[in-house]
C-alpha positions as CSV (number, residue, x, y, z in Angstrom):
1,X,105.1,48.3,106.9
2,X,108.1,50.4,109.0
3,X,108.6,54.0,107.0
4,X,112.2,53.5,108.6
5,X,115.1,53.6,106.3
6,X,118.5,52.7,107.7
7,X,121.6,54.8,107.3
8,X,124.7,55.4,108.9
9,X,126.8,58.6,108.8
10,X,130.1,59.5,110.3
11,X,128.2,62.6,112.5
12,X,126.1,62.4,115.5
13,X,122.5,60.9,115.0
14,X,120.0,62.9,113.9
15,X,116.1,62.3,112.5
16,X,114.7,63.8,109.3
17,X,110.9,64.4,109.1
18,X,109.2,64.8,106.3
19,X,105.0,65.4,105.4
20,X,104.6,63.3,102.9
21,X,102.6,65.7,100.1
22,X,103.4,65.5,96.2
23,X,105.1,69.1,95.1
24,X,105.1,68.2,91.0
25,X,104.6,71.4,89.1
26,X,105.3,73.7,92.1
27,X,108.9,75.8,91.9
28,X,111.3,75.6,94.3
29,X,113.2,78.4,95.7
30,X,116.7,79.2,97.2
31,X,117.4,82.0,99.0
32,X,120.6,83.1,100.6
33,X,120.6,81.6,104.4
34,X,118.9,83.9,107.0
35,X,121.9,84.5,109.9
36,X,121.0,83.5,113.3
37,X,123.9,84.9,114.8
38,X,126.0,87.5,113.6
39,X,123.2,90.0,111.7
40,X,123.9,93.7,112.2
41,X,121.6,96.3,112.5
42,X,117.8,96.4,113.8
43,X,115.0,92.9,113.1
44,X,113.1,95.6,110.8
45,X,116.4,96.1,109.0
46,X,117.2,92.6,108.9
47,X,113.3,91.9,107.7
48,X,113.6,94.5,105.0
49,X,117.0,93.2,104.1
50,X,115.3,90.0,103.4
51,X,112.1,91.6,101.5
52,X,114.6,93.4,99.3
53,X,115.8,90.4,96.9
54,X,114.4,91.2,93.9
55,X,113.0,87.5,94.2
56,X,110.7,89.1,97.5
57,X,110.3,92.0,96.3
58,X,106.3,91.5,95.6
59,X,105.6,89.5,98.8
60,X,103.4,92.1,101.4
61,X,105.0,90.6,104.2
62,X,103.9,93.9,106.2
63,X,100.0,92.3,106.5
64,X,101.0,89.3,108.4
65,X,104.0,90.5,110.2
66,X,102.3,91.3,113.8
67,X,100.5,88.3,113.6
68,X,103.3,85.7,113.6
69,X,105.0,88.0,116.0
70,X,102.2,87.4,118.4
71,X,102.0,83.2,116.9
72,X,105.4,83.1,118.7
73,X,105.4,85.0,121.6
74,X,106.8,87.7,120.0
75,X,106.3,91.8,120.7
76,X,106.7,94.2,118.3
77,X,108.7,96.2,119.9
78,X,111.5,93.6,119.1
79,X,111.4,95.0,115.7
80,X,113.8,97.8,116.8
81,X,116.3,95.9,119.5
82,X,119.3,95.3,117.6
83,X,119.6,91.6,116.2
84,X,122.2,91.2,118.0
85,X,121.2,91.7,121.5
86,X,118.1,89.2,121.3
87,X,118.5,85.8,123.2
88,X,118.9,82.7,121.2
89,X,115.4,81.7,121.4
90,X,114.5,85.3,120.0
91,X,116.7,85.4,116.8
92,X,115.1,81.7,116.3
93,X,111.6,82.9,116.3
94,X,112.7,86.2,114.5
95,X,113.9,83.6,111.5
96,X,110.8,81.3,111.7
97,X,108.6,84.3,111.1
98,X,110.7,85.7,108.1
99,X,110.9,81.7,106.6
100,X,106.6,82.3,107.0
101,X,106.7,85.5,105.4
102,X,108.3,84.8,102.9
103,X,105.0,82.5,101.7
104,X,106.7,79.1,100.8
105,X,104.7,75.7,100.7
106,X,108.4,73.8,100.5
107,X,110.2,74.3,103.9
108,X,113.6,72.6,104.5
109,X,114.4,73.1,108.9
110,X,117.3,72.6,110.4
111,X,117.0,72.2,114.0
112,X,114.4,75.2,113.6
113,X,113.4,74.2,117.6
114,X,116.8,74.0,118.8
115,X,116.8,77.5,121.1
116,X,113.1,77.1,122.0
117,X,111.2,76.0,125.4
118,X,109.2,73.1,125.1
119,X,106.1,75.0,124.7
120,X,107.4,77.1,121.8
121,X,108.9,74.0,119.8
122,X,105.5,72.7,120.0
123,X,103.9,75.3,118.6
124,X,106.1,75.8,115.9
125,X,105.9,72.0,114.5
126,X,102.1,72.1,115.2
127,X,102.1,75.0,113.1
128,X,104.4,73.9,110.4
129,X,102.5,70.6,110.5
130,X,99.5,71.6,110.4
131,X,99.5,72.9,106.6
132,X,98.4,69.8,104.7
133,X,99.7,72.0,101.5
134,X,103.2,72.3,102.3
135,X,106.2,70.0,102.2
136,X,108.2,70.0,105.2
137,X,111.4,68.0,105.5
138,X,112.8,68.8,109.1
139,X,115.8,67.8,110.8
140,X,115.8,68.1,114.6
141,X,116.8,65.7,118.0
142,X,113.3,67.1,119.2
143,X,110.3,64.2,119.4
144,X,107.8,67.3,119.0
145,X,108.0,66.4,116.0
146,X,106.7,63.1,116.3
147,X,103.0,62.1,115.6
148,X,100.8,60.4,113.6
149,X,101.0,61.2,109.2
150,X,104.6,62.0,109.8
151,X,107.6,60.0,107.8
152,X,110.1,59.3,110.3
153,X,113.3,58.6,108.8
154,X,116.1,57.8,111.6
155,X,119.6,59.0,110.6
156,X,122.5,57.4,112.6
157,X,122.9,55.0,115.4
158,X,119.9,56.0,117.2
């Protein structure tokens, strides 16, 4: 039995992924987007910017900050280069590791490994795949996200 589930849209083709785990009884969350491009100031401020919703308010983000910086290749001393001024790669990163602070088990990504290498968008799906707990619903062109327990569900003429 084929998980695939035809359907055309008028835009390029895409592919959505998603882990198929049940969610009843858990809440759902919706937070303003996190800007990729365009953020002023310092990554702390922009981190702290995020941490100060009252919704985030109680998350200790601080405890597991260097240690997604170093998940993805990250230094700490990119905490005070102006947002701004990081590659695209960088502020991609930057935003995977504020979507992981923020201590979710529902994750909606869009194109989440589009800056990346090939080595980095492997290690963020393995990572975000590798949570049996979560729900992930992805949408990327990349085939890192392909592999076995994984709903594929082609979008488009592909």
């Amino acid at each position: 039995m084929s998980d695939r589930i035809p359907a055309r849209f008028p835009t390029e083709s895409m592919r959505l992924m998603q882990l198929p785990h049940g969610t009843s009884g858990r809440r759902l969350h919706t937070y303003r987007r996190i800007p990729t491009s365009g953020g002023e100031g310092t990554v702390r401020e922009l981190i702290d910017g995020v941490f100060g919703y009252a919704a985030n308010k109680t998350i200790l983000y601080q405890n597991n900050l260097n240690g997604y910086l170093t998940l993805f290749a990250l230094d700490e001393t990119i905490l005070d280069k102006d947002f701004r001024s990081l590659s695209g790669g960088e502020k991609q990163r930057i935003v995977i590791v504020i979507t992981l602070l923020l201590e979710r088990t529902i994750f909606f990504l869009d194109e989440i490994t589009a800056a990346l290498d090939n080595r980095m968008k492997q290690q963020v799906a393995d990572y975000f795949l590798s949570h049996e707990d979560w729900t992930v619903l992805a949408i990327s062109h990349d085939d890192t996200w392909y592999r076995e327990g994984v709903r594929i569900i082609p979008v488009g003429d592909s």
